[in-house]
C-alpha positions in Angstrom: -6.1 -25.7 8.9 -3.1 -23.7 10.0 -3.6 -20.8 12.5 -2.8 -17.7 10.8 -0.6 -15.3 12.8 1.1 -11.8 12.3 3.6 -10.4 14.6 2.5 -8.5 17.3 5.5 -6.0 16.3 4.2 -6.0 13.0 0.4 -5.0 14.2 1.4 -2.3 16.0 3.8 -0.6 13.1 0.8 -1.1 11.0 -1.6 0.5 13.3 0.4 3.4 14.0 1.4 4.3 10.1 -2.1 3.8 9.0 -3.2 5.8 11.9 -0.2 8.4 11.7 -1.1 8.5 7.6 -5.1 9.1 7.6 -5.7 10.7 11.4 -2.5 12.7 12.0 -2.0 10.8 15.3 1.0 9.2 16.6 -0.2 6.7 19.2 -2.7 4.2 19.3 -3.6 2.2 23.0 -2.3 -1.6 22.8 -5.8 -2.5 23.8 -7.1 -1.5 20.1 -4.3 -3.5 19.0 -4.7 -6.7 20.8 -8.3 -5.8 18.8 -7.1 -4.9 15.4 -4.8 -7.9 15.5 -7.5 -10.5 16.1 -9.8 -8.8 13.3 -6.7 -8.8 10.7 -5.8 -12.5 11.7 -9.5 -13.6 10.7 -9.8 -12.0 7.9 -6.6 -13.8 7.2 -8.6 -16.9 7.7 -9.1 -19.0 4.2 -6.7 -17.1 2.2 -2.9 -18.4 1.3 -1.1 -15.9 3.3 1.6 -17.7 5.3 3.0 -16.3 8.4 6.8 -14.9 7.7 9.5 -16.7 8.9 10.6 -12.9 10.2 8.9 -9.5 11.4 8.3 -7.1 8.3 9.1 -4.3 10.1 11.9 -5.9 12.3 14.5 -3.0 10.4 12.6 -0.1 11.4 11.3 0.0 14.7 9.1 3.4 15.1 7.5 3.2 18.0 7.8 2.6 22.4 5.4 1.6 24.7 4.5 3.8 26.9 1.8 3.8 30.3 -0.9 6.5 31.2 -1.4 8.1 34.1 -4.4 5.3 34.5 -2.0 2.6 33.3 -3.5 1.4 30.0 -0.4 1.2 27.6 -0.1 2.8 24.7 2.4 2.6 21.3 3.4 6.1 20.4 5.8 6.9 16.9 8.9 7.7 18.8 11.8 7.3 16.2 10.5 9.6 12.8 14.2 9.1 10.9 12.6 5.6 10.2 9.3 6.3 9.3 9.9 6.1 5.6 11.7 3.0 5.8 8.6 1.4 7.6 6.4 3.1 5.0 8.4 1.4 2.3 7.8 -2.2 4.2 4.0 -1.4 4.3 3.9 -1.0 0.8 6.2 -4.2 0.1 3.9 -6.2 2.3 2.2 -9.8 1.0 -1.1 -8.9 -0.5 -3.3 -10.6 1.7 -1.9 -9.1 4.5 -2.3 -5.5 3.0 -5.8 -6.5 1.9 -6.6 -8.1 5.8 -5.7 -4.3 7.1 -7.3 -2.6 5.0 -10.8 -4.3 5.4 -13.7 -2.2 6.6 -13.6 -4.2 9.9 -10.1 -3.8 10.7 -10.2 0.3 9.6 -12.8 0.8 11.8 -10.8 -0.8 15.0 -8.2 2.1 14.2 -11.2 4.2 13.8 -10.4 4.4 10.4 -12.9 4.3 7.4 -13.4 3.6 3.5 -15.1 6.3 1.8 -14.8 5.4 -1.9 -11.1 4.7 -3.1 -9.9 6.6 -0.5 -9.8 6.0 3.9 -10.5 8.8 6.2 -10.7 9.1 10.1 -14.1 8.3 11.4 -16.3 11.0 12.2 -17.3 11.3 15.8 -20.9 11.0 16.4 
């Protein structure tokens, strides 16, 4: 069986509208990407996406890397003019990619949760 992949460009565009959308933050580290990725790409396992010849997001780059004082790296929204162009890609996105994100197990990488029909920021315990 084919290795399903999703760009890494893609992942963290994903992470950071979802995040920016539901927690009202604008960066999330790369660490929890590397993270969410590998989550999203099993959950991809078994189903007929097929990895895209091209970056969804490739138009509409809204974020930069950035270090911390400590040196872990972080992607933070940097260019809001094309925030609704990324948020139309989201929504134009293969189903079984949108359904891979939006998984309880990927949410809750992002520290994001499903309550109901709706998500919601995790509550800190």
């Amino acid at each position: 069986m084919k290795t399903l992949k999703v760009y890494r460009e893609d992942v963290i565009t994903i992470a950071l509208l979802l995040r920016k959308k539901y927690a009202g933050t604008d960066m999330v580290s790369l660490k929890t990407i590397e993270e969410y990725e590998e989550i999203i790409n099993s959950n991809l396992e078994g189903t007929d996406y097929q990895c895209r010849l091209y970056a969804i997001f490739s138009d509409c780059k809204i974020y930069s890397i950035f270090r911390d004082e400590n040196g872990e790296l972080y992607a933070v929204i940097t260019d809001y003019e094309k925030l609704d162009r990324a948020e139309m890609f989201f929504y134009r996105m293969p189903s079984e990619l949108y359904t891979a994100i939006n998984e309880e197990n990927a949410l809750s990488v992002i520290k994001l949760t499903r309550q109901k029909d709706s998500i919601k920021q995790k509550k800190k315990i």
